[in-house]
C-alpha positions, 0 to 999 in steps of 0.5 A: 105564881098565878098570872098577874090578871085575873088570878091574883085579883079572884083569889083575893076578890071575895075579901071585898065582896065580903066587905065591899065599904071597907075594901076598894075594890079597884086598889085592891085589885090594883094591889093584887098585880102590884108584886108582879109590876113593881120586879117586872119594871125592876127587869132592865136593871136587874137582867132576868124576870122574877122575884125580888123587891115586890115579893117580899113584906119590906118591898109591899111596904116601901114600892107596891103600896106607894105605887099601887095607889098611884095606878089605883088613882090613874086606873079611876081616872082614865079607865071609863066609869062603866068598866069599874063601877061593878067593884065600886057598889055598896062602896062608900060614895067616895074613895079614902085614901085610907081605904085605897092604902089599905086595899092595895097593900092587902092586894099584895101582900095576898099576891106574895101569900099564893106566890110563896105556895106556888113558887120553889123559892121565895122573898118573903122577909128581905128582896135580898134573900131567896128561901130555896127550902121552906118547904118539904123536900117532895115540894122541890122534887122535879120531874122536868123543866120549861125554859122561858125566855125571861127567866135565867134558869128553866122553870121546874115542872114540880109539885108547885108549878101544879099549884100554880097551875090550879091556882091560876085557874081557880082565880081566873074563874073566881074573878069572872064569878065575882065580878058577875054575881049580885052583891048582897044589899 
């Protein structure tokens, strides 16, 4: 799982410099933290950090969409006009709620896709239900293991605790380049 912020958003930010009038660059960063923020505030009631609801197609639907356009219209309206007028150039004059719908539920549903390629296990279909074994058995091999203290279990240190490890910093570099370079005009 890259880090919520920056990763998840440069690893989905070209979507929007490539289409900058049909993507809302604030809801679709917005939405690329949403899997993350929706289980993290699920955390007190459930007792341990990890995937559940926001990780899974049903939960992006029912939570992160819904959610993410509030945190969108609140990230407009009290984060200075300066800090996100780079995400809003070459963006229609004014924000749709259509376009801030559609931008933050392709933000997460990108942060499950680069979730379900850097974690053992996932959500994917039903927050009910882990997949322990999609992927090729080396995929789950472990080489050891690093105890967090919000996480019940150890996370293993494997094949895609690497992947997540280089998607991390391939986003956080991604996010700083796409927000620095000139849009086309």
């Amino acid at each position: 799982m890259p880090v919520a912020f920056p990763s998840h958003q440069g690893l989905i930010l070209p979507l929007w410099k490539w289409f900058p009038r049909q993507i809302d660059g604030v809801a679709l960063c917005v939405g690329a933290a949403m899997p993350d923020i929706v289980d993290g505030a699920a955390w007190p009631f459930r007792g341990e950090l990890g995937q559940w609801l926001g990780h899974s197609l049903l939960g992006v639907v029912v939570a992160c969409v819904p959610v993410g356009l509030a945190l969108s219209w609140i990230t407009r309206r009290y984060i200075p006009r300066k800090l996100l007028s780079r995400l809003d150039q070459g963006a229609p004059p004014s924000p749709t709620l259509a376009r801030a719908s559609w931008s933050v539920g392709i933000g997460a549903l990108s942060h499950v896709v680069f979730d379900l390629v850097t974690h053992g296990n996932f959500r994917l279909l039903w927050p009910w239900y882990t997949n322990d074994h999609a992927f090729p058995s080396w995929w789950y091999h472990r080489w050891g293991s690093i105890p967090l203290p919000v996480y019940k279990e150890p996370y293993p240190f494997a094949p895609h605790t690497i992947a997540w490890f280089a998607l991390t910093v391939l986003g956080a570099v991604m996010f700083v380049r796409y927000l620095r370079a000139p849009l086309p005009k």
